[in-house]
KOLZA-719702 format. One record per residue (C-alpha): x, y, z; residue in three letters. Coordinates in steps of 0.5 Angstrom, whole numbers, plus 500, padded with zeros to 3 digits. Layout:
SITE  X  Y  Z  ALA
...
This chain:
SITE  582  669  805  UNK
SITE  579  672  799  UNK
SITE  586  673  795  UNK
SITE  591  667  793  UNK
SITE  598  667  796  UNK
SITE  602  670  790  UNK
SITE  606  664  790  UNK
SITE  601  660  789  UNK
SITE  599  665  783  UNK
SITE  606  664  781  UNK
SITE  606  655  781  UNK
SITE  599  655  778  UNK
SITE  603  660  771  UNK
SITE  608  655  771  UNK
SITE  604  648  772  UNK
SITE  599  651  766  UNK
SITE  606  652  762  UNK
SITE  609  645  764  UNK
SITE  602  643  762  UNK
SITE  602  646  755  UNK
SITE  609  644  754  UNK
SITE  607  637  755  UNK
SITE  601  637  750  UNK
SITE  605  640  745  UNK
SITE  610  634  745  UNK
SITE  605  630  745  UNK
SITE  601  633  739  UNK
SITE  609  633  736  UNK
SITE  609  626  736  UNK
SITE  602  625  735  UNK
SITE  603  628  728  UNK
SITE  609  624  726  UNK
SITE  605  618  728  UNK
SITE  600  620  723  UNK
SITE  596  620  729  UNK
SITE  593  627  726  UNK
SITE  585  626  730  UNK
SITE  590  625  737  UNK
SITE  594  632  734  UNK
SITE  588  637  733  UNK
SITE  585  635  740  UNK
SITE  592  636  744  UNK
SITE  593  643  740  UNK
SITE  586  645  742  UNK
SITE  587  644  749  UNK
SITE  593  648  747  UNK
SITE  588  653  745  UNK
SITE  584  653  750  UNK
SITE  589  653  756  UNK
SITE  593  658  752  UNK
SITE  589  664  749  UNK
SITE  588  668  756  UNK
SITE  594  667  758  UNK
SITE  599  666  753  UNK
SITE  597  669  747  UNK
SITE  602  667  744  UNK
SITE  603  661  745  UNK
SITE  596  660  742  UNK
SITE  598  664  736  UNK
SITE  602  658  735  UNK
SITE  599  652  738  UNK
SITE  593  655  731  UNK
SITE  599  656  726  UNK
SITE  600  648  728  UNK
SITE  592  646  728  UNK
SITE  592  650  721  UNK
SITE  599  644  718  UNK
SITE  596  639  721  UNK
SITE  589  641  717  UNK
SITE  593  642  711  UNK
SITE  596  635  711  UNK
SITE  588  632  712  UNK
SITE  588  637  705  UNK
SITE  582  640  709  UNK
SITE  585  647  707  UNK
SITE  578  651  709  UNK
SITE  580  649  716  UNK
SITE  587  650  715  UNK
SITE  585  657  713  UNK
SITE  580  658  719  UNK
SITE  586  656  724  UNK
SITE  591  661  720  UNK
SITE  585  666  721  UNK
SITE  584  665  728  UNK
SITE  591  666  730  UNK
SITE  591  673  726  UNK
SITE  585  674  730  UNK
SITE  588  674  736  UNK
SITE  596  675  735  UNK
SITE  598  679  741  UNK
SITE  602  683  737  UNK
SITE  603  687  730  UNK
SITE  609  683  729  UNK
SITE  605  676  729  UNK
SITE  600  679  726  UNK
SITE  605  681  720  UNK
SITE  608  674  720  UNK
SITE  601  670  720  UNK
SITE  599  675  715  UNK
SITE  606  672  712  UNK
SITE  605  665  714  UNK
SITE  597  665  711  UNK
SITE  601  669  704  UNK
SITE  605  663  703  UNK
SITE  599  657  705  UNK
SITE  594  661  699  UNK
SITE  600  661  695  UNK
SITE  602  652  695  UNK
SITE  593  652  694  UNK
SITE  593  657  688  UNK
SITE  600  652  684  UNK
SITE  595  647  686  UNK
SITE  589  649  683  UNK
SITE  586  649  690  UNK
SITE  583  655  691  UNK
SITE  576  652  689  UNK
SITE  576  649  696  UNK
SITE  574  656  699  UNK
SITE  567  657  696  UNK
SITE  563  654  701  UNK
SITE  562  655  709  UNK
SITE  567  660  708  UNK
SITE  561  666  711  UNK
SITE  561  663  717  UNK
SITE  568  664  719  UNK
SITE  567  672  718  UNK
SITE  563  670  725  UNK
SITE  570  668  728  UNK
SITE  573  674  726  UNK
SITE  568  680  726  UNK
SITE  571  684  731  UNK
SITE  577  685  725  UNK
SITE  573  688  719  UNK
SITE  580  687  716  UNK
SITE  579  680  716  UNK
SITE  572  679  714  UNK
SITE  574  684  708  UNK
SITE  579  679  706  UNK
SITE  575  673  708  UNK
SITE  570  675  703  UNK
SITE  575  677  698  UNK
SITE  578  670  698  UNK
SITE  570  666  697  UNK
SITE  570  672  691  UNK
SITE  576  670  688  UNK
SITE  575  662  689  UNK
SITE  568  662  685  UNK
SITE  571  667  680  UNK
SITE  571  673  681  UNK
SITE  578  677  681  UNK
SITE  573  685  682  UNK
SITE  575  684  689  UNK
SITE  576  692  690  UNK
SITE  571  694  694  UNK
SITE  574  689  699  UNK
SITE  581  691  698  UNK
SITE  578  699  700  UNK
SITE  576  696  708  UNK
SITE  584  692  708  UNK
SITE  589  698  711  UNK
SITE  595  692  712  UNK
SITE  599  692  706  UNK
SITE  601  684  708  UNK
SITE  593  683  707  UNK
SITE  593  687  701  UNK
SITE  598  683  698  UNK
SITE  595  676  698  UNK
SITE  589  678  695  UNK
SITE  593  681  690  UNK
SITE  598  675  690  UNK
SITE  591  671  689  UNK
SITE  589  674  682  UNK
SITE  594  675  679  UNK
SITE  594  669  673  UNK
């Protein structure tokens, strides 16, 4: 009696998408009620629910977590999420595409003279992505270039991603 019916196996996938599916509706509608506290909590069931299973749905459900930050103007947190889903994108392809999505977040904080907001309580986020050196590399890059620093090439050297390379190079660029 050890082993589930394969059925049975087969319901629960599906009970946890429809589950999934469900909180996303609702984490939608939250947000466009203004209802940003109810929002994060939906989308980090989301998260918690998907990031085993459906990675890739938990790449989105964090890419959705990171607009409903950057509408609260809390852009580390924004950054973070956007992080995490490259940290676990299940694929080369989301990771080029979150590397782009992050690309163009950085790009709207640097026009706004936002880039500062990263200073501070950014080193702990190396913590969440230390299995990707990549990641840390850049993490540190973009805490140098927000206190002022634009030498940033011994982060670039650890940084093999051209899409990665290209936003720090974005970034100091007057």
């Amino acid at each position: 009696m050890g082993e589930k019916p394969r059925f049975l196996k087969k319901f629960e996938v599906w009970e946890k998408r429809r589950k999934i599916a469900e909180l996303f509706r609702e984490a939608l509608e939250a947000e466009n009620r203004g209802e940003l506290e109810i929002a994060k909590k939906k989308l980090d069931e989301i998260m918690e629910l998907s990031r085993d299973e459906f990675p890739e749905i938990y790449f989105e459900a964090c890419f959705k977590l990171a607009e409903v930050f950057y509408e609260e103007e809390n852009y580390r947190g924004c950054v973070k999420c956007a992080l995490r889903a490259l940290y676990y994108a299940p694929s080369w392809d989301l990771y080029i595409l979150g590397a782009k999505r992050l690309r163009d977040v950085l790009f709207v904080l640097k026009q706004r003279g936002l880039l500062d907001s990263f200073k501070e309580n950014m080193a702990l986020t190396c913590k969440l992505i230390e299995g990707n050196p990549e990641l840390c590399s850049f993490v540190k890059a973009l805490i140098s270039i927000a206190e002022g620093n634009r030498e940033i090439e011994k982060y670039l050297d650890d940084i093999s991603t051209p899409e990665i390379k290209e936003i720090l190079t974005m970034l100091i660029r007057e």
